[in-house]
DSSP file (Angstrom, degrees, kcal/mol; ACC not computed):
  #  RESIDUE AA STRUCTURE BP1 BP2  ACC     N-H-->O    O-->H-N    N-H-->O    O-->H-N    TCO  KAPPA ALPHA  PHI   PSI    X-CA   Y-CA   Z-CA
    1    1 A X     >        0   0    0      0, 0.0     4,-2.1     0, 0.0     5,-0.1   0.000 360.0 360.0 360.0 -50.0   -9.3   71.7   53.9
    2    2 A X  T  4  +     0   0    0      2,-0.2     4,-0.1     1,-0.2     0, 0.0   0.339 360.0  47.9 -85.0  17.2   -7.6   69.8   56.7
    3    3 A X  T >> S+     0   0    0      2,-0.1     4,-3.2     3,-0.1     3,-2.2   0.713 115.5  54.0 -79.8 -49.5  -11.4   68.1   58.6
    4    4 A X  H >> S+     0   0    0      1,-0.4     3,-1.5     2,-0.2     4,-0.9   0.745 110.4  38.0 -61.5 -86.3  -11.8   67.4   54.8
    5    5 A X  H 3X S+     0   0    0     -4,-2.1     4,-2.3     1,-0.2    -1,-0.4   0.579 120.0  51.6  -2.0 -48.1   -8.4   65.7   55.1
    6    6 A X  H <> S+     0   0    0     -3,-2.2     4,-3.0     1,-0.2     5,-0.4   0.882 105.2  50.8 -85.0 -38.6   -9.3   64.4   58.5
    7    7 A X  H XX S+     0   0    0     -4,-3.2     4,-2.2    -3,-1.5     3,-0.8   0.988 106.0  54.2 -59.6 -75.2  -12.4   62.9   57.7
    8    8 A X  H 3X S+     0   0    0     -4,-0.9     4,-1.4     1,-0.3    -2,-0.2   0.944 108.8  58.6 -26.7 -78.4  -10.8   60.9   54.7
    9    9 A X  H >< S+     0   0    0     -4,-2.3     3,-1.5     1,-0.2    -2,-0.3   0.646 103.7  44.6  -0.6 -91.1   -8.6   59.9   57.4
   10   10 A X  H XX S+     0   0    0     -4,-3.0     4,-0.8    -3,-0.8     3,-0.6   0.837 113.1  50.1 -66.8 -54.6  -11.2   58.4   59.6
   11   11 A X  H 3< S+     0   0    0     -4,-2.2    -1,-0.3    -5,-0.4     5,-0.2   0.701  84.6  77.7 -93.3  13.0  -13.0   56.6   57.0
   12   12 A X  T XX>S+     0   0    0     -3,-1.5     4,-2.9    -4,-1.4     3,-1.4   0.892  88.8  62.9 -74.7 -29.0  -10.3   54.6   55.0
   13   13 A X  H <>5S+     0   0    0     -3,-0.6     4,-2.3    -4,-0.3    -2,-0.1   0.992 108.8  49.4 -61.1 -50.5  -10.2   52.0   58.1
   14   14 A X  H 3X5S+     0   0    0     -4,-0.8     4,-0.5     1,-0.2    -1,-0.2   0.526 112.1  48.3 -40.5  -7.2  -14.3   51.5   56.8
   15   15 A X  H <45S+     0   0    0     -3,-1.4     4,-0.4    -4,-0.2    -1,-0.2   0.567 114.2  37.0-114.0 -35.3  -13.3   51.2   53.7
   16   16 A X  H  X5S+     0   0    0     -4,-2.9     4,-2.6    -5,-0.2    -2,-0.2   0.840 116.1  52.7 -84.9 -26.8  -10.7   48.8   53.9
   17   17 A X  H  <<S+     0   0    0     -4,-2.3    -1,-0.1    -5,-0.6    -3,-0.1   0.980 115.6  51.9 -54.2 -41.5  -12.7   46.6   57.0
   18   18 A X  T  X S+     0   0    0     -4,-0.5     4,-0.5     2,-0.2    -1,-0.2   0.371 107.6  49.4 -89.6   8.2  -15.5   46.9   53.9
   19   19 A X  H >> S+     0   0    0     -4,-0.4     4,-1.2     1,-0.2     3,-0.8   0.880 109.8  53.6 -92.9 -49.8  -13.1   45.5   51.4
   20   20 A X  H 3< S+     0   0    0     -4,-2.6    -2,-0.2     1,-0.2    -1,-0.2   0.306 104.2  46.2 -38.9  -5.8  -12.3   43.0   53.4
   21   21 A X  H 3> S+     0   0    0      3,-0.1     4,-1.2     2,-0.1    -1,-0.2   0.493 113.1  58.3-115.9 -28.7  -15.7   41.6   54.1
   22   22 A X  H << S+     0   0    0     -3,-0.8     4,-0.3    -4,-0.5    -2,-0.2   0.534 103.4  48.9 -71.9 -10.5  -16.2   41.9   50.1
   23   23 A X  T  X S+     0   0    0     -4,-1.2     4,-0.9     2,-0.1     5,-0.3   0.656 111.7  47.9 -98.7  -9.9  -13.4   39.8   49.4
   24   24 A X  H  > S+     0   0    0      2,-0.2     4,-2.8     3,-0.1     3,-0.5   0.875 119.2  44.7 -91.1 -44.6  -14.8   36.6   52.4
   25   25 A X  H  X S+     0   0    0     -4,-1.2     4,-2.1     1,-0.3     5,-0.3   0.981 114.4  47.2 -68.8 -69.2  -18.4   37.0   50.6
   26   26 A X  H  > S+     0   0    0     -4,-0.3     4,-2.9     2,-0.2    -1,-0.3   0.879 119.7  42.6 -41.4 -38.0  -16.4   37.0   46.8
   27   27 A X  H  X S+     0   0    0     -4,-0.9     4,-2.5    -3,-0.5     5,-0.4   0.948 112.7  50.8 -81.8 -53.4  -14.5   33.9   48.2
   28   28 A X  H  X S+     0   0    0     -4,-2.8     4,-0.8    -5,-0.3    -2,-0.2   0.928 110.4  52.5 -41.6 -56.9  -17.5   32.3   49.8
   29   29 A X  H >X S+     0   0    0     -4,-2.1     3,-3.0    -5,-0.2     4,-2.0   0.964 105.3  51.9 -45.4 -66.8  -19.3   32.6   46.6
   30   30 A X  H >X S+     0   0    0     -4,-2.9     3,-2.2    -5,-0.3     4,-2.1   0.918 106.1  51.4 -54.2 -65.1  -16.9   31.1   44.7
   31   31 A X  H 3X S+     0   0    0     -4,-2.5     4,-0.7     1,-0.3    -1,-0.3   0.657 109.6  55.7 -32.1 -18.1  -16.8   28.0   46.8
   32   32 A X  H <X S+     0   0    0     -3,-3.0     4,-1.5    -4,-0.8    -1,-0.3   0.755 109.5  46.6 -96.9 -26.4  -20.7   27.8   46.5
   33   33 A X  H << S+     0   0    0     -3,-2.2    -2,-0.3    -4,-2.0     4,-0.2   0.729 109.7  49.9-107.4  15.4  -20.5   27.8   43.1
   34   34 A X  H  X S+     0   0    0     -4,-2.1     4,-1.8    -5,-0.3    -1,-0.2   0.651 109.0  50.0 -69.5 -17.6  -18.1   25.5   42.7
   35   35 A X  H  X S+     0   0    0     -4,-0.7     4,-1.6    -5,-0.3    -2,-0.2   0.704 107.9  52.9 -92.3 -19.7  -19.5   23.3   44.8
   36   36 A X  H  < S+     0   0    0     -4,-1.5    -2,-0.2     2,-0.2    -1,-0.2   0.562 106.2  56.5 -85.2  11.5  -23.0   23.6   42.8
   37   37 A X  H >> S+     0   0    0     -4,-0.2     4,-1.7     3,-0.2     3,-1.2   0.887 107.8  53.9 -83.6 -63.3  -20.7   22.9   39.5
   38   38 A X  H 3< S+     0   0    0     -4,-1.8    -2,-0.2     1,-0.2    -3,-0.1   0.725 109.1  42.4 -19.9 -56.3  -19.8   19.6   41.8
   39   39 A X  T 3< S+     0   0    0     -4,-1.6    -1,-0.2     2,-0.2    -2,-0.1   0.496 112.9  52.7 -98.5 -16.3  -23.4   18.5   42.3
   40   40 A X  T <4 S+     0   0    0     -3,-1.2     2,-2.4     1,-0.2    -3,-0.2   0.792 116.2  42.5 -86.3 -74.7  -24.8   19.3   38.3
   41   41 A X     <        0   0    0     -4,-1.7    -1,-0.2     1,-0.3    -2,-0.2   0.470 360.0 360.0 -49.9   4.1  -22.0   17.2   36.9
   42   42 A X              0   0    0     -2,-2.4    -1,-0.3    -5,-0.2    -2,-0.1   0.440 360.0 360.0 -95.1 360.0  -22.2   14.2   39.5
């Protein structure tokens, strides 16, 4: 029980490094489509 422990362990910094790289991509996206919101309506 405690690798199984250890192992959880070890991969929550991957998990949070990959929440973090889903949240610049989520942000990015929005800024792209806001800016293609920009460019229909002009």
């Amino acid at each position: 029980m405690s690798r199984l422990r250890a192992a959880r362990g070890a991969a929550q910094p991957a998990n949070e490094k990959r929440g973090e790289k889903v949240a610049v991509f989520d942000e990015g996206l929005a800024r792209v489509s806001r800016r293609l919101e920009e460019v229909d309506t002009a």
